[in-house]
C-alpha positions in Angstrom: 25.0 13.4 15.6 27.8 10.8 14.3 28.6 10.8 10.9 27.4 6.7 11.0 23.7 8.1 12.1 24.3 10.7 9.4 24.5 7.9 6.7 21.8 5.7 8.3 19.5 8.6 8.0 20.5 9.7 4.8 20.3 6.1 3.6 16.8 5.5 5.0 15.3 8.7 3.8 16.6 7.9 0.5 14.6 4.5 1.0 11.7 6.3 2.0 11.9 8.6 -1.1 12.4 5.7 -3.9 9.4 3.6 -2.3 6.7 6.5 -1.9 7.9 7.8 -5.5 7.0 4.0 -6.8 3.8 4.2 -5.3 2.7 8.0 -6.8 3.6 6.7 -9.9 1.8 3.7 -9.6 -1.4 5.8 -8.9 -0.5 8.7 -11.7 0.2 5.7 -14.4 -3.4 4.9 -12.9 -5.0 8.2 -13.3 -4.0 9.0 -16.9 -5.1 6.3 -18.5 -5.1 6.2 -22.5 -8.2 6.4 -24.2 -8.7 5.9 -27.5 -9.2 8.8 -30.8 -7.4 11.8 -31.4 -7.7 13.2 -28.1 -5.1 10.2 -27.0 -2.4 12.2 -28.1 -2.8 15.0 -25.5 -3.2 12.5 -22.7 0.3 10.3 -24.2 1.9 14.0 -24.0 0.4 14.6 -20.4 2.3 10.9 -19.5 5.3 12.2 -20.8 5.3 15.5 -18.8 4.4 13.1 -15.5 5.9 9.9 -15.6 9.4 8.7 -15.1 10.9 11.5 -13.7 11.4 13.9 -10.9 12.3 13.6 -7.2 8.6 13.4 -6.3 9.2 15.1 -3.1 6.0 17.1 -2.9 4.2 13.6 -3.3 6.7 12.4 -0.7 5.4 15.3 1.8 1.6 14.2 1.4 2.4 10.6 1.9 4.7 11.2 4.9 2.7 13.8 6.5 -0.4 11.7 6.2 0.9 8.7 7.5 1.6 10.9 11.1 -2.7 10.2 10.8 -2.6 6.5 10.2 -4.7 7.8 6.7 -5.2 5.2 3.9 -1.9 4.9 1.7 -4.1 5.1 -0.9 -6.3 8.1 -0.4 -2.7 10.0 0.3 -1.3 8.9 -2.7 -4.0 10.1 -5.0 -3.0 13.2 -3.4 0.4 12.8 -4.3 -0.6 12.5 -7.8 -2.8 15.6 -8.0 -0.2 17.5 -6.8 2.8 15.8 -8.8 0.0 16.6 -11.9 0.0 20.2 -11.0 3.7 20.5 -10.2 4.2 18.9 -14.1 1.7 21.5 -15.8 3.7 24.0 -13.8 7.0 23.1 -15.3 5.5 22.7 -18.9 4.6 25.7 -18.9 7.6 27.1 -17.4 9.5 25.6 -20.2 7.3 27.2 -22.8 9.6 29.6 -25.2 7.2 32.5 -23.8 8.3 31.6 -20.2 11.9 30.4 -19.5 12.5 29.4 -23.0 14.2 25.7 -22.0 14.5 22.9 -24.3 15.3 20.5 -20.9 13.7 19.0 -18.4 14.5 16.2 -16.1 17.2 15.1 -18.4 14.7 14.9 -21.7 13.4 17.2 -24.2 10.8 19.3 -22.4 7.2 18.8 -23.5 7.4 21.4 -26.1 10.0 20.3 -27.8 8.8 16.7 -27.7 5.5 17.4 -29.0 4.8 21.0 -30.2 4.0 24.3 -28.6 -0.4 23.9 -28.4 -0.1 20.6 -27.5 2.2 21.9 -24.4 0.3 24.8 -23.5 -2.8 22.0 -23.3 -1.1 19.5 -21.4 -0.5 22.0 -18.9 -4.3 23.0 -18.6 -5.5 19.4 -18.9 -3.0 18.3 -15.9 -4.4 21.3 -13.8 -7.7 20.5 -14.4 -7.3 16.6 -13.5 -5.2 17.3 -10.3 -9.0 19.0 -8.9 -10.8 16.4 -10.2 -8.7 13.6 -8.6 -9.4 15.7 -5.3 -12.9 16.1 -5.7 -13.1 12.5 -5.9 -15.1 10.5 -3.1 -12.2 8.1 -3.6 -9.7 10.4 -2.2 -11.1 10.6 0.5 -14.7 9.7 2.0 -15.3 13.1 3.8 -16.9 15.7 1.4 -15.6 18.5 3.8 -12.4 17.5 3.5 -12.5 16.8 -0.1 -13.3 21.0 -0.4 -10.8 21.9 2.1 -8.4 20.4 -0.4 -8.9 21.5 -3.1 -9.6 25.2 -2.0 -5.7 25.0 -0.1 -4.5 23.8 -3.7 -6.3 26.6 -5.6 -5.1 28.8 -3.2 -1.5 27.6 -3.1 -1.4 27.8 -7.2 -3.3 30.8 -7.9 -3.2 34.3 -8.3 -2.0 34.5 -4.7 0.1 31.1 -4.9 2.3 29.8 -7.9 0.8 31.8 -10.7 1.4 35.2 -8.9 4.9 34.0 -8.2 5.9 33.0 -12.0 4.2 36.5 -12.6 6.3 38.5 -10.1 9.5 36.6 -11.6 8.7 37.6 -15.3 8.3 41.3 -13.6 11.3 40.9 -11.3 14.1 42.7 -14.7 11.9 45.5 -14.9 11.7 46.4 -11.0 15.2 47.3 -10.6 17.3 45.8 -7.4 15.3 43.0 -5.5 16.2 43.1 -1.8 16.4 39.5 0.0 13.3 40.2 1.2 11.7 40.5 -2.4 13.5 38.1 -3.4 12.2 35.6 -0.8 8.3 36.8 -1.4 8.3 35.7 -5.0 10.0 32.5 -4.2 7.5 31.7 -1.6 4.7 32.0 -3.6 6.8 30.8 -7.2 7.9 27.8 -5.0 7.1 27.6 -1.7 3.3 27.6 -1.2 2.8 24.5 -3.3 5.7 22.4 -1.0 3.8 24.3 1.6 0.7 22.8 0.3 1.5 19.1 0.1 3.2 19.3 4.2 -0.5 20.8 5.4 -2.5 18.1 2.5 -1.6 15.0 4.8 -3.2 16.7 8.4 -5.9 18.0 6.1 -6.2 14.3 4.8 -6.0 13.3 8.5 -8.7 15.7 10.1 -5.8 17.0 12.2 -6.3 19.6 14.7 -5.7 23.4 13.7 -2.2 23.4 16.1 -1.0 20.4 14.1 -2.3 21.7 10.3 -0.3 24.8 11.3 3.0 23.0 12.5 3.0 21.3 9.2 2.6 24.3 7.1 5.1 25.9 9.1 7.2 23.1 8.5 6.7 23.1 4.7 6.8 27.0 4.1 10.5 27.0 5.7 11.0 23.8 3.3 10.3 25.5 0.5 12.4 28.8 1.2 15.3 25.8 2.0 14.4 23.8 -1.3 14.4 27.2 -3.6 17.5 28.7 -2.6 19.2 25.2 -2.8 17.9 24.8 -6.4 19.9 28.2 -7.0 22.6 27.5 -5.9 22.9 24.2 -8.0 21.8 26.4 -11.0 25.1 28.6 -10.1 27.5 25.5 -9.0 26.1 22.0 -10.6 26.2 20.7 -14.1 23.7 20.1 -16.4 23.9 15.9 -16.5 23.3 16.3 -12.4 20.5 18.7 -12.4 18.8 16.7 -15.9 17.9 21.2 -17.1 19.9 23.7 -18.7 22.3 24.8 -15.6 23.6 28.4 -15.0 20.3 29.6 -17.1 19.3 31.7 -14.3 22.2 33.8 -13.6 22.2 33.9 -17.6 19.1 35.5 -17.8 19.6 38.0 -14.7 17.3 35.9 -12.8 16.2 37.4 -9.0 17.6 35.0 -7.1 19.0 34.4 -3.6 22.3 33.7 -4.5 22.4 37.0 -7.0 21.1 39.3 -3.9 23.7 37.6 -1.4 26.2 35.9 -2.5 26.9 32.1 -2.6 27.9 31.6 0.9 25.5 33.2 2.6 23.0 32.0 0.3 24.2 28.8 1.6 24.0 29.9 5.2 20.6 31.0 4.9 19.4 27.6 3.4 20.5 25.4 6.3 19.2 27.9 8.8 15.9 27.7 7.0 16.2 23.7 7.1 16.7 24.0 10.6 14.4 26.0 11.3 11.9 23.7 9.1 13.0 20.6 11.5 12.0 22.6 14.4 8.2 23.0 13.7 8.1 19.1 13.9 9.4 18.4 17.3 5.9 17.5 19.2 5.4 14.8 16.8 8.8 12.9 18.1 10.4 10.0 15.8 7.3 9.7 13.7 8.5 12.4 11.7 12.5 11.8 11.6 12.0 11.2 8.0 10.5 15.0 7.4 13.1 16.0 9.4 15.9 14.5 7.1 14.2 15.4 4.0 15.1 19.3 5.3 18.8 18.6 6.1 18.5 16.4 2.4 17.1 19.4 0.6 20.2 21.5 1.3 22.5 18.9 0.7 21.7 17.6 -2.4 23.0 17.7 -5.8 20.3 17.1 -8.0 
């Protein structure tokens, strides 16, 4: 491909990114509305954690991938919130000084330092619990059946076996001695990948897709993920702190298992484009509907934020 249809891409996708992160935030801004007594304090904290910030590309992969089944914006982008909502409680808690112990997040104080330790901890578990409830909605989508198909693939994608399991296997990860690549990539799958993977398959679940199409999709998102995680170390080992608005070099600081750690920075590297390839590939049957998914997984590896 030129380097001209290289920046048209690139310049569209950007586009595409800015206007589908204006209209999840919309519909978040929407969903967390302020009430009134002392509870209000908890839901201005839970604003904090979710609005204004973040590249919103796990919305971005609902919206997009939904839109590959003519589905209602809107129904798509209360998914996009739900899953924005979880990502956030994810990342408050992550930030927690019994976690990863970071005083930055998205270029601000993280919700802990912004508020106060409870109130963090309960912003997390009142953003987890409203992402389900957003899906359980008959707003989200007028099929009851898909409604629950949702929200099991979320609670499986952030559980135990998912997200949770993951952050559990990282805290672990010191005391197991030398992670192989393979290890290595099995914690970030579930730490990371299985929500991306999550919000790729919500849009054909959204969509009533067939099974061969649901499963593309995933495909497409797991090898995301991988693509996304190892690019996120690497800009942990190589960016600054202003570009990538948290603390950077905290992971190789605190003898985190990472890609780069097990292999090197190069290869590291290597293995992220070949994963963004790979990622591109799952989407060929659905043609030029999907060449923005397709430069979101050359973006992922090339960004630097």
């Amino acid at each position: 491909m030129s380097a001209s249809n290289v920046a048209r891409e690139s310049a569209e996708l950007q586009s595409a990114l800015r206007a589908s992160a204006a209209t999840v935030e919309t519909m978040i801004d929407r969903l967390l509305p302020l009430p009134d007594g002392p509870e209000a304090r908890l839901m201005e904290a839970m604003r904090y954690a979710t609005l204004g910030g973040g590249k919103r590309m796990r919305a971005f992969l609902v919206m997009r991938t939904a839109s590959l089944f003519v589905v209602d914006e809107r129904c798509a982008a209360r998914v996009g919130a739900a899953v924005e909502m979880l990502h956030a409680y994810s990342l408050v808690h992550d930030d927690l000084p019994a976690m990863d112990d970071d005083d930055l997040r998205r270029g601000k104080p993280s919700t802990h330092r912004a508020y106060d330790e409870a109130t963090a901890i309960l912003v997390g578990d009142a953003l987890q619990t409203r992402a389900f409830e957003v899906l359980a909605e008959p707003e989200t989508h007028a099929n009851p059946e898909a409604r629950c198909e949702l929200v099991q693939a979320l609670a499986q994608a952030s559980g135990a076996r998912g997200m949770a399991g993951g952050q559990m296997f990282d805290i672990l990860a010191p005391s197991l001695g030398k992670l192989s690549a393979e290890d290595v990539g099995r914690l970030q799958a579930l730490k990371t990948g299985r929500l991306i993977q999550f919000s790729a398959e919500a849009g054909a679940i959204l969509g009533r897709a067939p099974t061969a199409q649901r499963h593309l999709l995933a495909a497409y998102g797991r090898d995301l993920g991988a693509a996304f995680q190892i690019a996120d170390d690497i800009l942990d080992a190589t960016g600054t702190t202003e570009e990538t608005g948290k603390t950077a070099g905290k992971d190789a600081a605190a003898g985190k298992a990472t890609l780069v750690a097990v292999l090197g920075l190069e290869r590291a590297r290597l293995q992220a484009e070949l994963l963004a390839r790979q990622a591109a590939q799952h989407l060929e049957s659905f043609g030029e509907r999907a060449a923005d998914l397709r430069a979101l997984a050359a973006y992922t590896v090339a960004r630097r934020s």
